[in-house]
Backbone as a printed PyTorch tensor [residue, N CA C, xyz], in Angstrom:
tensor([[[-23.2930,   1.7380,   9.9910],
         [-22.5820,   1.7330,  11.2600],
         [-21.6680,   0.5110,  11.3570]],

        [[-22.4990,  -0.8430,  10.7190],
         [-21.3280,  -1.9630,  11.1300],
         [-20.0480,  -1.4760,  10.1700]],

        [[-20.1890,  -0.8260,   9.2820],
         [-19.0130,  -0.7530,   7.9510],
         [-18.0730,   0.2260,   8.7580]],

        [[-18.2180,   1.2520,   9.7570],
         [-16.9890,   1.8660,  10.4330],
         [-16.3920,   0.8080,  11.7950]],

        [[-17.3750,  -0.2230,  12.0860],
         [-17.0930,  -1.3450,  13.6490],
         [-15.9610,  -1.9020,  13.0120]],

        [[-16.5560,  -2.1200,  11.6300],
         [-15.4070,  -3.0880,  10.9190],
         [-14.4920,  -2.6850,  10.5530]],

        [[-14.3790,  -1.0410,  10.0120],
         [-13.0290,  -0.2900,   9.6250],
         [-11.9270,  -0.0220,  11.0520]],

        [[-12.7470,  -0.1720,  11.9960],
         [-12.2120,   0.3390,  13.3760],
         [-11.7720,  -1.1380,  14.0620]],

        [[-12.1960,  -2.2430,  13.4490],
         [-11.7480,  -3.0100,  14.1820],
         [-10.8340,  -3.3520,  13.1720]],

        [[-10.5800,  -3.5340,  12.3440],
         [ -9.6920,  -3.6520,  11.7180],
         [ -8.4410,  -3.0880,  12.0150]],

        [[ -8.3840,  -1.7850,  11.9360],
         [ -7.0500,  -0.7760,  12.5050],
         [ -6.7060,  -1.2720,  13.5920]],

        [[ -7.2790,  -1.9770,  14.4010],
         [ -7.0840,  -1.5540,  15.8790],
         [ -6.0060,  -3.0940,  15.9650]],

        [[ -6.4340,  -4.2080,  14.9830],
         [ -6.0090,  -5.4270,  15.1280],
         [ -4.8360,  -5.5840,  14.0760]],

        [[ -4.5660,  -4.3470,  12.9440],
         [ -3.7680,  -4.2180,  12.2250],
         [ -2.3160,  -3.6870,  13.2710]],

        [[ -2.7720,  -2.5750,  14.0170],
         [ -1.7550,  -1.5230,  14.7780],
         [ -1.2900,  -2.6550,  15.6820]],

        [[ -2.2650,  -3.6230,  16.6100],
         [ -1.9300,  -4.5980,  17.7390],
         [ -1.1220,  -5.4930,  17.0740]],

        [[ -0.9930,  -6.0700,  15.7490],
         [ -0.4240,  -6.7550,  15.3780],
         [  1.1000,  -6.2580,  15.1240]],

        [[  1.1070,  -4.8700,  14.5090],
         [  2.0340,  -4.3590,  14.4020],
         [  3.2280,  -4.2240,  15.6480]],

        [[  2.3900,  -3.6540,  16.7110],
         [  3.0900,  -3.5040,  17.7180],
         [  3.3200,  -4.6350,  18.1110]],

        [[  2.5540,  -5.3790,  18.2970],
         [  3.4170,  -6.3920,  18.6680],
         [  4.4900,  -7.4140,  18.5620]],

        [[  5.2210,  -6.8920,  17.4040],
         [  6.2480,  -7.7990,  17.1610],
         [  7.6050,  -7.2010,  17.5670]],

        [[  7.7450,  -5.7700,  18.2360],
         [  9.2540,  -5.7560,  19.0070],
         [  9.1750,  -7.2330,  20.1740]],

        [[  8.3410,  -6.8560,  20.9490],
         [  7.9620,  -7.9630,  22.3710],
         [  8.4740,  -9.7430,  21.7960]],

        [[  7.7790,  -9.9600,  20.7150],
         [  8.3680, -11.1660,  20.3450],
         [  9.5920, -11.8100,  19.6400]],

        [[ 10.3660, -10.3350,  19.3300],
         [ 11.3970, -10.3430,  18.6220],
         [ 12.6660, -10.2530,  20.2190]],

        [[ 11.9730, -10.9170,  21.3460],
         [ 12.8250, -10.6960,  22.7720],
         [ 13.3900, -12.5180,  22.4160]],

        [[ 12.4100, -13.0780,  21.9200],
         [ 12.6060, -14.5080,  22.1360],
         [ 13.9360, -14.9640,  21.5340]],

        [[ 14.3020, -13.8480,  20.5140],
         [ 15.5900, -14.7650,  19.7590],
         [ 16.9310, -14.1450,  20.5390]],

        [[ 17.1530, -15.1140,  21.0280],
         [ 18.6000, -14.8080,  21.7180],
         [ 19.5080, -15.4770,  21.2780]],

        [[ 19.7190, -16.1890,  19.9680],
         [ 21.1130, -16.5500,  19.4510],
         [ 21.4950, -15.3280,  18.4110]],

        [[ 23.1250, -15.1600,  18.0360],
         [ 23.3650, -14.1490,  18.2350],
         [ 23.6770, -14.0760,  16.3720]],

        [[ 23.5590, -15.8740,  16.2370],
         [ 24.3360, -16.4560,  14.4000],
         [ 25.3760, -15.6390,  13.8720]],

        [[ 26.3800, -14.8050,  14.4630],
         [ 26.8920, -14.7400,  13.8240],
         [ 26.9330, -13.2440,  13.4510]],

        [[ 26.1020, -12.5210,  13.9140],
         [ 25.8190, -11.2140,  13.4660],
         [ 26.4750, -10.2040,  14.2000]],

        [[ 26.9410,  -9.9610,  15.4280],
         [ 27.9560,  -9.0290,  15.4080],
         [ 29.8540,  -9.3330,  15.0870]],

        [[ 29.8750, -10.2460,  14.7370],
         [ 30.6640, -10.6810,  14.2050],
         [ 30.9570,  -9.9830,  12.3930]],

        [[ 29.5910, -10.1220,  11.9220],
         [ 29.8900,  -9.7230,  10.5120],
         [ 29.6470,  -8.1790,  10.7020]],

        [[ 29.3410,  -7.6280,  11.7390],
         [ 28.4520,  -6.0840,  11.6340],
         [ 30.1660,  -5.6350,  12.3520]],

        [[ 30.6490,  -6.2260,  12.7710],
         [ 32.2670,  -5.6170,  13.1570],
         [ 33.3750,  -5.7950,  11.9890]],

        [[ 33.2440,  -6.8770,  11.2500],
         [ 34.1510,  -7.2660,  10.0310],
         [ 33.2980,  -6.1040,   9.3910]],

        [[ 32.5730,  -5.4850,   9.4530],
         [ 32.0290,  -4.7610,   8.1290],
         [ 32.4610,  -3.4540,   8.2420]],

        [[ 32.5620,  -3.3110,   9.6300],
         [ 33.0020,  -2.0170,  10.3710],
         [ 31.9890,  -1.4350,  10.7090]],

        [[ 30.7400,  -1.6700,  11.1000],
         [ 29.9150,  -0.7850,  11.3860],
         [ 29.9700,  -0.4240,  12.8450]],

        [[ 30.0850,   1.1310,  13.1820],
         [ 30.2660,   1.7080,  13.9840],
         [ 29.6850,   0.8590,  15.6160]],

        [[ 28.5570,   0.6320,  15.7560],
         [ 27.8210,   0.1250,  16.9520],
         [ 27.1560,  -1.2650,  16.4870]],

        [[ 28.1650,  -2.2740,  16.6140],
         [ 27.7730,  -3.7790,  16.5100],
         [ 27.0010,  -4.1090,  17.8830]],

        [[ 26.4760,  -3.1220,  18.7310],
         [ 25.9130,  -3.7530,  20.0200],
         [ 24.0280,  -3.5260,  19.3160]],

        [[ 23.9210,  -2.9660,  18.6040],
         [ 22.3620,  -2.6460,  18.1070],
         [ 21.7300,  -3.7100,  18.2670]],

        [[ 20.4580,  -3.2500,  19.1200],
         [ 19.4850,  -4.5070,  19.3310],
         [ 18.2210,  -4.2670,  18.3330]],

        [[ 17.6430,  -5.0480,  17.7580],
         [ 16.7040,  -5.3490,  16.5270],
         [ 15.3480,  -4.7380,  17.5170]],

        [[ 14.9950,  -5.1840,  18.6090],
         [ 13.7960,  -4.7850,  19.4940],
         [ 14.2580,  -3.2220,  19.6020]],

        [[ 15.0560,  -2.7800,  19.8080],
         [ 15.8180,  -1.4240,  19.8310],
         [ 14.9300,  -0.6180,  19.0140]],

        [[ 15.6210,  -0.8430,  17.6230],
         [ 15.4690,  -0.2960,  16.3500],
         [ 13.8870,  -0.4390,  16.1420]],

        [[ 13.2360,  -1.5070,  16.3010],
         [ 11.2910,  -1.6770,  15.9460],
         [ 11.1720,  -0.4000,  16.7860]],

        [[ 11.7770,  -0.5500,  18.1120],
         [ 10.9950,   0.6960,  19.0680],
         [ 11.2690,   2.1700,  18.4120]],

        [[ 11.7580,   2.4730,  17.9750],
         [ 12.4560,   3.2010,  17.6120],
         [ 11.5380,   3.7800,  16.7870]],

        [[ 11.8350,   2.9850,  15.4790],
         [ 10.2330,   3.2600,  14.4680],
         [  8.9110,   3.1930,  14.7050]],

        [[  8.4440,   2.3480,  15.6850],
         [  7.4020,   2.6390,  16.1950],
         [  7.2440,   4.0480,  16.8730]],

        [[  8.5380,   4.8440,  17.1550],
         [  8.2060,   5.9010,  18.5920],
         [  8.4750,   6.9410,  17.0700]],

        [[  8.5470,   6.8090,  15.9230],
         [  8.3970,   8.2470,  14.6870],
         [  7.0940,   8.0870,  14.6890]],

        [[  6.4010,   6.2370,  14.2040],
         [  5.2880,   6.5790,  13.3420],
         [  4.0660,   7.0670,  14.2050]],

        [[  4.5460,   6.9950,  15.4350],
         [  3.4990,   7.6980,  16.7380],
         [  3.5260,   8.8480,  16.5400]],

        [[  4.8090,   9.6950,  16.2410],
         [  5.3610,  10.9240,  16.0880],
         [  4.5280,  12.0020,  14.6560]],

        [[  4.4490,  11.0070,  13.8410],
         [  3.9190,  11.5240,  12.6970],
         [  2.3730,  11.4860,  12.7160]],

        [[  2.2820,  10.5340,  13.6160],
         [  0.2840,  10.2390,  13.6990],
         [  0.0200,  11.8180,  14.6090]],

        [[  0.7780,  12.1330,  15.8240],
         [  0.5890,  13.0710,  16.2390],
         [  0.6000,  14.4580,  15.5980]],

        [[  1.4370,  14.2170,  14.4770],
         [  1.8420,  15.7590,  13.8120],
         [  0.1960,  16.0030,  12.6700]],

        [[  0.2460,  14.5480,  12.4840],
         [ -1.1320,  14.6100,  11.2110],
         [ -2.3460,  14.6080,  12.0840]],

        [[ -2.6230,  14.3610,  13.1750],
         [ -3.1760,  14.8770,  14.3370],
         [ -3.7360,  16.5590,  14.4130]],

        [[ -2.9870,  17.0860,  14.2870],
         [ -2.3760,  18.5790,  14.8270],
         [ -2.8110,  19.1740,  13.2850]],

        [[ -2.4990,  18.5570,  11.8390],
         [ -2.3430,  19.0380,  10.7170],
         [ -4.0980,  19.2000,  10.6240]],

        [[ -4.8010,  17.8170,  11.1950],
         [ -5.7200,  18.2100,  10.4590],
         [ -6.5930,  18.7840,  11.4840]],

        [[ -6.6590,  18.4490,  12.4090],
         [ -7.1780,  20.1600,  13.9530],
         [ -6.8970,  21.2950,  13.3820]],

        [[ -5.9420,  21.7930,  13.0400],
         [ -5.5530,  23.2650,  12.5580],
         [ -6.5100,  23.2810,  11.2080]],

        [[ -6.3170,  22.3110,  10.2600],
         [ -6.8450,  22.3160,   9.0240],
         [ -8.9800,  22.7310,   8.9110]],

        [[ -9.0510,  21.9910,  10.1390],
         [-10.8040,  22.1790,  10.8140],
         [-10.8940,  23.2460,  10.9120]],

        [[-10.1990,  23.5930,  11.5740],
         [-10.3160,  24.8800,  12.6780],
         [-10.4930,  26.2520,  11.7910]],

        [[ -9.8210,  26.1650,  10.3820],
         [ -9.8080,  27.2770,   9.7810],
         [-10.6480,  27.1360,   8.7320]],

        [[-11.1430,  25.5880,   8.5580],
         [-12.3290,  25.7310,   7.6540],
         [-13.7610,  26.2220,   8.0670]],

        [[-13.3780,  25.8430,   9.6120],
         [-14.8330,  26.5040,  10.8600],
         [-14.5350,  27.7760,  10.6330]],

        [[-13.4000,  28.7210,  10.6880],
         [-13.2530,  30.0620,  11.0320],
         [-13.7500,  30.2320,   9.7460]],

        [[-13.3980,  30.1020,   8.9010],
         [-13.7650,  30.7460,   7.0000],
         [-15.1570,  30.3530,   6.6200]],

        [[-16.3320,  29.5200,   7.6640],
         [-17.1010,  29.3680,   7.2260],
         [-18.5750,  30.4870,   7.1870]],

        [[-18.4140,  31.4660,   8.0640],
         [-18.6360,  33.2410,   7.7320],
         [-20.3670,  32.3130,   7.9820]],

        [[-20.8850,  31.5160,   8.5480],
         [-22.3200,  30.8550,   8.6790],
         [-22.7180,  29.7270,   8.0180]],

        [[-21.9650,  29.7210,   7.0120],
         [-22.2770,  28.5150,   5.6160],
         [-22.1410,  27.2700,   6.8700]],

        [[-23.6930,  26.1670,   7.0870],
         [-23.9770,  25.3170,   7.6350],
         [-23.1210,  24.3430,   6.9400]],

        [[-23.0000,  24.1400,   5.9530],
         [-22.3940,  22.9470,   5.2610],
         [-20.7020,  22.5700,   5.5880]],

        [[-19.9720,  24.0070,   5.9300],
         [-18.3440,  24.0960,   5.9230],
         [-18.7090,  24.1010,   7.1110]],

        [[-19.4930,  24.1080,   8.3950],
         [-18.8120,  24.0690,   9.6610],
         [-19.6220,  22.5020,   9.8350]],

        [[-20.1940,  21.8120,   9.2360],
         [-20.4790,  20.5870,   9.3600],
         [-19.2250,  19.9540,   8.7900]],

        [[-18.7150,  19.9470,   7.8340],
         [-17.7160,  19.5580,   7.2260],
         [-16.3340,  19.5970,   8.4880]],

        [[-16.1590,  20.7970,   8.7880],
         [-15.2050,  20.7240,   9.8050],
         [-15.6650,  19.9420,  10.6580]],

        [[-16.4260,  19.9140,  11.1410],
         [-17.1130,  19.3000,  12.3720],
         [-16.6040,  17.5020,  12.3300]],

        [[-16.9360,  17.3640,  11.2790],
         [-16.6550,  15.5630,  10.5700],
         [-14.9750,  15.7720,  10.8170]],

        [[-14.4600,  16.6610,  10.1450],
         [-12.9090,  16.3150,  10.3150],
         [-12.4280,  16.5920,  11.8100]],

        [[-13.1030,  17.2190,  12.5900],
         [-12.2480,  16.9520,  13.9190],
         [-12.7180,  15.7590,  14.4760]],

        [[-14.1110,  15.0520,  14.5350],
         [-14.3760,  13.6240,  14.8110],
         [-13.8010,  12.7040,  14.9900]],

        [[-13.7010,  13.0670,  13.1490],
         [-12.9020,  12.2400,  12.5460],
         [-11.3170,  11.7970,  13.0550]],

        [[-10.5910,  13.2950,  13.4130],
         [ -9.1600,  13.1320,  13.6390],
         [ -9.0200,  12.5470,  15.2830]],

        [[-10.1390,  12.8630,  16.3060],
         [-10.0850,  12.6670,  17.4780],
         [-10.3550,  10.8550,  17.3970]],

        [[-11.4180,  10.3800,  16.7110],
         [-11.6450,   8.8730,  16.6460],
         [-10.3070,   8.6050,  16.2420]],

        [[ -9.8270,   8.9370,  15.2940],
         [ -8.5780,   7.9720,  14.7840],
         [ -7.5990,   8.2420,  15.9290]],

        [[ -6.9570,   9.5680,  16.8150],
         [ -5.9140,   9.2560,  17.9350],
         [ -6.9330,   8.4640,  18.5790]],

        [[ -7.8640,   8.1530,  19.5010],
         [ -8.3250,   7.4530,  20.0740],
         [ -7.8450,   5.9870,  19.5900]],

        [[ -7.8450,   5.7610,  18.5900],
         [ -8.4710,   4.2890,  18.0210],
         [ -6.7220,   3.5790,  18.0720]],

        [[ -5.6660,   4.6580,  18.0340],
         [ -4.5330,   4.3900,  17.7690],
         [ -3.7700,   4.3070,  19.1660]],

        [[ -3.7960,   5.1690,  19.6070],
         [ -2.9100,   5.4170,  20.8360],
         [ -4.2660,   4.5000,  22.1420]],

        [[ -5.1110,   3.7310,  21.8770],
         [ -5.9520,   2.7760,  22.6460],
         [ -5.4000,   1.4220,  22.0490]],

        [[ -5.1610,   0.9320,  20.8400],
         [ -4.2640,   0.1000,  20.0680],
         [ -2.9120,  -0.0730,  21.2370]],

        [[ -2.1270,   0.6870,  20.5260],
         [ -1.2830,   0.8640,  21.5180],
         [ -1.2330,   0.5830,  22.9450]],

        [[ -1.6850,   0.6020,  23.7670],
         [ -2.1890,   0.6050,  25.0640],
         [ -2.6200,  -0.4130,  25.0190]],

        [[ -3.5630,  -0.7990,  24.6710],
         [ -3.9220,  -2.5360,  24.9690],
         [ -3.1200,  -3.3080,  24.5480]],

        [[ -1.8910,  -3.4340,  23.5080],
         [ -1.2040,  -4.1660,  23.0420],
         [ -0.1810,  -3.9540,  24.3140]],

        [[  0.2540,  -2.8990,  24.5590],
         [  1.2650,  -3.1400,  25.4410],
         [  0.9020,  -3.5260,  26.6790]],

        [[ -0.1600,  -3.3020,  27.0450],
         [ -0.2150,  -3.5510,  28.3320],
         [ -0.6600,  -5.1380,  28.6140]],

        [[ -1.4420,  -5.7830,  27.5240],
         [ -0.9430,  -7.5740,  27.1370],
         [  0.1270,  -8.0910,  27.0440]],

        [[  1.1770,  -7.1900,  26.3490],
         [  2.2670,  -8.0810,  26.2140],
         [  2.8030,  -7.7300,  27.0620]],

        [[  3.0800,  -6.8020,  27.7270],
         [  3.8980,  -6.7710,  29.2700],
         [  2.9230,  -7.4810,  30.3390]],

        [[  2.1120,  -8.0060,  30.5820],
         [  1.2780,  -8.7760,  31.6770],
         [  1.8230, -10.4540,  30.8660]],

        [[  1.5460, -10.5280,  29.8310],
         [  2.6100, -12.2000,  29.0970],
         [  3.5970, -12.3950,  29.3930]],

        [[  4.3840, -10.9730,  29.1300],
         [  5.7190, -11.5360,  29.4030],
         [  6.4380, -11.7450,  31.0130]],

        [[  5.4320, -10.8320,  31.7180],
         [  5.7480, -10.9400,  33.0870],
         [  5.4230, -12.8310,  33.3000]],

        [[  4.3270, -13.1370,  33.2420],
         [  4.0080, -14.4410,  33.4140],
         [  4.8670, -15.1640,  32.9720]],

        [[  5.6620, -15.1170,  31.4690],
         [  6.5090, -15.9750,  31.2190],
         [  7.7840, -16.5830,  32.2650]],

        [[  8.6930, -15.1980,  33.0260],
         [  9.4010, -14.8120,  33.8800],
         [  9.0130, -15.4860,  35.2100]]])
């Protein structure tokens, strides 16, 4: 049991860490020089903000956790239906929907506590 506290706390302080670096990427407000070279270069939208773009990728890899979410629910679901009584394949499914429900839990609760710290920080900063 401690060996999943520790796999779970781990993720949870891996994802918080993750997320949290659009929020601190607010602090740099000098500009060095960079839409300056992103216009000499010609790139279409020299207004792109770097916190922008993290959010951005953060709002796919949510996108894809949800789809692999969904992949492996469906994937249960038909190993439960094909299991015709066999105790072993609807235990087996059984572990993979657990399984897939702990991990959105563990992720989209990540999420949520990270943001809702760093927006209560940054309010205080203000």
């Amino acid at each position: 049991m401690q060996k999943y506290l520790l796999i779970i706390l781990t993720v949870v302080f891996s994802l918080g860490c993750l997320l949290a670096v659009p929020q601190f990427s607010l602090a740099q407000e000098k500009d060095y020089g960079l839409k300056d070279t992103a216009t000499a270069a010609g790139l279409p939208n020299a207004e792109v903000d770097v916190t922008q773009e993290i959010g951005r990728v953060i709002g796919i890899a949510l996108s894809f956790i949800g789809v692999l979410f969904f992949g492996l629910m469906l994937y249960a679901g038909f190993i439960w239906m094909m299991a015709r009584g066999n105790d072993q394949e609807v235990t087996k499914a059984k572990h993979i929907i657990f399984s897939a429900i702990l991990g959105l839990v563990v992720v989209i609760g990540s999420y949520a506590i990270t943001k809702f710290v760093l927006d209560f920080l940054l309010k205080k900063q203000s």
